[in-house]
N, C-alpha and C positions, 0 to 999 in steps of 0.2 A: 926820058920815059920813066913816071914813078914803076916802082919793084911793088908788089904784092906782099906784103908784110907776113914775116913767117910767125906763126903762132909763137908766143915764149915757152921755152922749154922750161919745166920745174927744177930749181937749186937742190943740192944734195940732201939741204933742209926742206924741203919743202915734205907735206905730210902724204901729199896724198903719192907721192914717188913711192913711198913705202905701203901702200895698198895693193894686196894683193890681186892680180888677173883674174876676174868670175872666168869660170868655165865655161867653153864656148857651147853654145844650143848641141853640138852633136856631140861632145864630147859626154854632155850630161846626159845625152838620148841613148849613149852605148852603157854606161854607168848603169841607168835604169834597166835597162836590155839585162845586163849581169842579174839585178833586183827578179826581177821577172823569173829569170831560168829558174833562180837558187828555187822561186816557189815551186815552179814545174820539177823541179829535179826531189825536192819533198814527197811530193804526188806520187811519181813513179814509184820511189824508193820503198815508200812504203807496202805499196803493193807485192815486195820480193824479199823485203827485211825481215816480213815475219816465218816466214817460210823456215827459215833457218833455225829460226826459235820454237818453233811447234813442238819437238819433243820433248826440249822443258820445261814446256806450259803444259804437256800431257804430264808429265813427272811429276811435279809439281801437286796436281791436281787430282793426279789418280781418274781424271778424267776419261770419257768415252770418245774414242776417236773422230766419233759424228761432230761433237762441240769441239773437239780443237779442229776441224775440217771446216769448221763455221766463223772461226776467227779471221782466216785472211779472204775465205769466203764472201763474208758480208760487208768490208769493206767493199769489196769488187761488185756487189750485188747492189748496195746503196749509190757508189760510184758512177757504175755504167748508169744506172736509171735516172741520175739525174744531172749528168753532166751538159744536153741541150737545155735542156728547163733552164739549169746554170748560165748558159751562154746566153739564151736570151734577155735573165737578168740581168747581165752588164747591157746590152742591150740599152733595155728600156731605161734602167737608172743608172749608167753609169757604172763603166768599167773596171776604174782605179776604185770608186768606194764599195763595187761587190766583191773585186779582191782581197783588198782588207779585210772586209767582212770575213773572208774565206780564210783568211792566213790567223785571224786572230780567235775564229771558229776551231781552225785546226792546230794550234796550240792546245787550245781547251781540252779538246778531246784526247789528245794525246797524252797528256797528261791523266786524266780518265781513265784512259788502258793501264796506263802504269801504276794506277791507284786500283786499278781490280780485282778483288778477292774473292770472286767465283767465278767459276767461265759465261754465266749467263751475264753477267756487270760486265765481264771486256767483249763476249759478242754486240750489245747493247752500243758499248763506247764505241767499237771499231764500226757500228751500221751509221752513227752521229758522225763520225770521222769521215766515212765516205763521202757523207754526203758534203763537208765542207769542203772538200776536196773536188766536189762534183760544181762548185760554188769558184774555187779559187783559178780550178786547171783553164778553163775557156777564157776567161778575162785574159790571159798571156798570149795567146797567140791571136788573139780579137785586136788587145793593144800594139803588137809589132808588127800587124796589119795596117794598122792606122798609122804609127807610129813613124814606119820605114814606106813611103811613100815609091823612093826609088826603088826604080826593079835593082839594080846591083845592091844598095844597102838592105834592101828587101829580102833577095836569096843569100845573104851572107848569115841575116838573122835567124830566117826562117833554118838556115843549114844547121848555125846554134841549137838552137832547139830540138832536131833534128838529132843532134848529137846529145843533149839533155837527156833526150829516150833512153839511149842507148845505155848514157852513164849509169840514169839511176836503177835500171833495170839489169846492170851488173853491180854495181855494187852494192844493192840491196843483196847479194848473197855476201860478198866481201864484207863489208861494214858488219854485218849481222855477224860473220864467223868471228870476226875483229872482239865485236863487244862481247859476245858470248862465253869467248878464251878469258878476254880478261878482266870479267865479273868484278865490274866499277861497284865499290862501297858496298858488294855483297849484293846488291839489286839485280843479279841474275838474268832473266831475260825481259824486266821490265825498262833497261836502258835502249832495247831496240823502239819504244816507245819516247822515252826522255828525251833522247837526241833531237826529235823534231823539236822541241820547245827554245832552245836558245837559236835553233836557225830559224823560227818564225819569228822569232824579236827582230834579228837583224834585218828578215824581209820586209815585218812591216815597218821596221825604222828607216828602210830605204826607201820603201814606196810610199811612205808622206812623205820623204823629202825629195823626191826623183821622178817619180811616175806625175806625172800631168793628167787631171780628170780628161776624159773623153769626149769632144762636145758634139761628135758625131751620133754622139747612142740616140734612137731614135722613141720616140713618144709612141705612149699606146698600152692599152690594157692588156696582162699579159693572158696571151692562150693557154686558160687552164685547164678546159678540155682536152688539148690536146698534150699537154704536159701529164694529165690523168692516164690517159689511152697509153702514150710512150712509157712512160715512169713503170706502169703496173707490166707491159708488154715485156720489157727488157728484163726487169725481174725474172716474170715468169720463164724467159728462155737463159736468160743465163741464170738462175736458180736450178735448173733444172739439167741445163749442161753442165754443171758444177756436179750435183749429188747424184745424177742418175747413174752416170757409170759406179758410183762407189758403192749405191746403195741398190742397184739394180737397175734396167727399166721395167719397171711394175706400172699397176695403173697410173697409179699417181704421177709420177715426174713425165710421164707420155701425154696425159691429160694439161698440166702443166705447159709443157711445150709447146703442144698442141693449141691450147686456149694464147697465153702470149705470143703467140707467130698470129692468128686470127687478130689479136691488140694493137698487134704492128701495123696490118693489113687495113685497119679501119684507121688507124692516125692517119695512113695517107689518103689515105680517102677525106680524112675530118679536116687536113689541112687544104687538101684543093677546095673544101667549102671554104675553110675560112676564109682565103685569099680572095676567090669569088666576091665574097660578102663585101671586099674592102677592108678587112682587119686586117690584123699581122700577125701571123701564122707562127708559128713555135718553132719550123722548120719550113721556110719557101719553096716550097714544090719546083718553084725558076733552078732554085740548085741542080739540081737531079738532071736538069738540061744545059749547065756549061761543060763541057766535053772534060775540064781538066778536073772538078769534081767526080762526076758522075764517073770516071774512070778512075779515078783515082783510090775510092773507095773500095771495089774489089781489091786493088794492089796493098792496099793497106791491109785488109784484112788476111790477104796470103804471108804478106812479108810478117809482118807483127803475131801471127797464128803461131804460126813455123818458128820463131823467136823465142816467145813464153814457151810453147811445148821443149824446146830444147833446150833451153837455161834451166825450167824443170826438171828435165829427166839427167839431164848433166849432173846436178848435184844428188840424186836422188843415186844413180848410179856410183859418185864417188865415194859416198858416206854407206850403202846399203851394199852395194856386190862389192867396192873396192877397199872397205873399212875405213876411207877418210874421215877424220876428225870434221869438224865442224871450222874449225880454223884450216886445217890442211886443205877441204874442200873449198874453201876461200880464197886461199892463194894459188890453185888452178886457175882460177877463173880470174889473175892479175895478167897475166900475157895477153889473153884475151878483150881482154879494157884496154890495154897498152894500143894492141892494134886498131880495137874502134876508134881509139881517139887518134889516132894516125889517117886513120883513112878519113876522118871527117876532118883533118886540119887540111889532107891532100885529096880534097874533093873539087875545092874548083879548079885546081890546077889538071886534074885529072880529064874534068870537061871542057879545060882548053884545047888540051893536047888531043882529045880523042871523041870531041863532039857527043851528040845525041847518044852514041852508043854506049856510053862509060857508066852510067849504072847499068841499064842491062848487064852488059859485062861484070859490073860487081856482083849483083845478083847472082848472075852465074856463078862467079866464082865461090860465093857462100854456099851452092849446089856441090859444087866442087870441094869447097871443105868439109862439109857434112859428108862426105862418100868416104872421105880421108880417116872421120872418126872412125867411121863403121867398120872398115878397114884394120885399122888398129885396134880395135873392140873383139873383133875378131881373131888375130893373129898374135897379139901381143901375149904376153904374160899378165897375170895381176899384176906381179911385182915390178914390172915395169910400164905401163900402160900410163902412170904420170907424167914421163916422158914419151911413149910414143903417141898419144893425144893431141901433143903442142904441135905439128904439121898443119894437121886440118884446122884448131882450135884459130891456127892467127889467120890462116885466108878466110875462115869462117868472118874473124871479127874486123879484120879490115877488111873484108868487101860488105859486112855491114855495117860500117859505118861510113861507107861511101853513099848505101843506101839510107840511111836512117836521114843523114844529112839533106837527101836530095827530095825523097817522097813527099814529107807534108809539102812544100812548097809550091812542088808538082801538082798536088791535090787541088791547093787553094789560088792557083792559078784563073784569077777573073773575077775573083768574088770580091764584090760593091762591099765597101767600107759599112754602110749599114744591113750586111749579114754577116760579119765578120764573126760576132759572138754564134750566130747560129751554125755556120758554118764550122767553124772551131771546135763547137761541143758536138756534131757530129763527126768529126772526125776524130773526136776523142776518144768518143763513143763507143766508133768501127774498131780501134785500138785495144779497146779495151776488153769487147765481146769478143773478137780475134783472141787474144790473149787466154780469155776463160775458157772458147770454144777448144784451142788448140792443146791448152792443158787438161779437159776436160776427155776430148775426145782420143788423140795422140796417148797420153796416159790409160785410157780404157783399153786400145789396142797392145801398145806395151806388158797391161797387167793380164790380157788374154796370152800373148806370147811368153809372158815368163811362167805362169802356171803349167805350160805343157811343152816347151823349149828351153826353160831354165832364164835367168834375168839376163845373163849376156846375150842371147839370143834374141831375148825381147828388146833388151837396148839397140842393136844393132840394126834389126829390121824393121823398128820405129824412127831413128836416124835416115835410114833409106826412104823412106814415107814422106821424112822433114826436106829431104832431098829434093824429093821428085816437087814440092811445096814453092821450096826455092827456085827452081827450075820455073815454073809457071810464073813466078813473082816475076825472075826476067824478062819470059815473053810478052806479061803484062806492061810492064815499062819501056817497050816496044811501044806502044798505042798513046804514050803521054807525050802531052807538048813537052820540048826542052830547051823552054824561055829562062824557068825560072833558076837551077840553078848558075847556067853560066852567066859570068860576070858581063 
């Protein structure tokens, strides 16, 4: 019986022995996955790095508090308003080229900030910034939609990401106290701007070489009425939950709100025609009816509300009633990171062990941290309060970032690969208004309580408020499917 002849093996000479392994298809698909975050994590970061710098950009500038109050403002104002519109441009042209676009947008502009020598030039750069931002953020999670097909490699990514939140939305106080201490080449607090520029090189150098164009985005004239209607709507309500508590509600910012909530009210309405029609809507009305969106969205906006308002008032508290340094206030807020990124490494193992219920329970438990601050807000001394804070500070940040890991995921449970951009930029969206809402409103309460209870008073009993926030977040995550994060 002839033998089947086995291929020859290559000689120690032989050249192509010495050719190195390509990288297998998923290994290059996690590579990219990293490409992706670093942008997302940009995004957030920004949104919290300036915060830390505001006093000496007012210093600086001998500026009026209204314009430096407009600096991390109008980022968030340009942001929210155009992060669907954004998502539907990956959409229609392609996801990996309106990325780029967005990551090499948002160098530019950061740079811009950093070159600003009046406050009206860096409000100006920082509303350009948002918007590249409102451009880059939806393409990321549009792509690791498409990208991660499997439900397990799907919630591992999405939990990534999840965690991405989490990070940049602490370390934008950390990083900011970081550069601020140690005033690189004299540039003061324009390195909280500089820093984005070498990490969008590397992003966009990864994502032409890593990210694969999209061939799912789907054709079609983009809804620009309803990108009109939303864009001008979201403005006017978070413009308005931004200034009004600082600057009162008078007619104007009431008027304000009042008109953008009516802007919102007519997009949906302008989107069920469009869809009617047979176009393609800016945002699918179909959304609003898969159970794991349409519930999802409340939950984000409680958990992510509750989050901004208390990473806010946190540092606001350690620098203002506690005399923390702007670096000293940074390195509070490291145990804190320490845990989120704990609790998001032991996230699915969490939901092996303990099923559907184990966010709820994280939730809680961040309920449960926040009561712990208050607590100690309460009781402690100034002079010791750095220490008795860390109690609540770590179940705070490791039960959120059990949550952080789990929610989008939860959210985007069902949604067809071509709404993936739309869906993405509204849930960026809900993130982000949550955010302004919660800093907005949360902080007006606080500044009511400290004027006639003193600031620890107002700390404490705005914590308890973040509490009872957290607490509903839980019960909310009661009502969500829990396909997506166990493995």
């Amino acid at each position: 019986m002839s033998r089947i002849p086995e291929p020859a093996r290559p000689s120690a000479r032989d050249p192509q022995r010495a050719l190195p392994t390509p990288p297998s298809p998923d290994r290059r698909r996690w590579a990219a996955l990293a490409v992706l975050l670093l942008g997302a994590f940009m995004g957030f970061l920004d949104i919290f790095i300036v915060n830390v710098a505001a006093p000496a950009i007012q210093t600086e500038w001998h500026a009026p508090f209204a314009d430096v109050q407009l600096v991390p403002a109008g980022y968030t104002l340009a942001y929210a308003a155009g992060l669907v519109t954004g998502g539907r441009l990956g959409d229609a042209f392609g996801r990996r080229r309106v990325f780029l676009y967005g990551v090499g947008a948002f160098a530019v502009t950061s740079a811009g900030c950093a070159l600003a020598t009046a406050p009206a030039f860096l409000i100006g750069a920082r509303l350009l910034q948002g918007l590249a931002a409102s451009a880059m953020l939806p393409q990321v999670l549009a792509l690791i939609q498409v990208a991660f097909p499997q439900d397990r490699a799907r919630a591992r990514a999405l939990g990534l990401y999840g965690a991405v939140i989490g990070a940049g939305v602490l370390a934008g106080q950390i990083l900011g106290g970081l550069l601020i201490a140690w005033d690189i080449a004299g540039l003061g607090w324009r390195t909280v701007f500089l820093v984005n520029v070498p990490l969008c090189a590397v992003t966009f150098v990864g994502a032409a070489l890593l990210v694969g164009e999209d061939r799912t985005a789907v054709a079609g004239r983009l809804d620009l009425g309803g990108a009109s209607l939303l864009g001008l709507g979201l403005f006017g309500v978070v413009h308005a939950l931004v200034t009004g508590p600082e600057r009162g509600w008078t007619a104007v910012p009431s008027c304000e709100l009042a008109t953008g909530t009516a802007l919102l009210g007519l997009f949906l309405a302008w989107e069920r025609r469009v869809e009617r029609a047979g176009r393609t809507p800016l945002l699918p009305p179909r959304l609003l009816a898969q159970h794991g969106f349409s519930r999802g969205l409340p939950t984000v906006v409680c958990f992510y509300g509750a989050n901004g308002a208390f990473v806010f008032l946190l540092a606001f508290h350690l620098q203002h009633a506690l005399g923390f340094s702007p670096l000293g206030s940074a390195l509070e807020f490291v145990p804190m990171a320490v845990l989120t990124s704990v609790g998001s490494a032991l996230c699915r193992r969490m939901v092996a062990c303990l099923g559907r219920w184990a966010v709820p329970a994280a939730a809680a438990l961040t309920a449960v941290g926040l009561l712990a601050v208050g607590v100690a807000v309460e009781t402690a001394a100034p002079g010791g309060q750095a220490v008795a804070l860390l109690p609540g500070l770590l179940l705070y940040g490791f039960g959120g970032g059990i949550v952080a890991t789990s929610l989008i995921g939860l959210t985007l449970d069902g949604v067809a690969a071509a709404d993936a951009g739309a869906a993405s930029g509204g849930i960026l969206t809900a993130v982000q208004a949550a955010e302004a809402a919660g800093v907005a409103g949360v902080g007006a309460l606080f500044a009511r309580l400290a004027a006639t209870g003193g600031a620890v008073r107002g700390f404490s009993a705005s914590v308890l408020v973040l509490a009872g926030l957290s607490a509903l977040t839980a019960v909310l995550l009661c009502f969500l499917p829990a396909r997506r994060p166990a493995p």
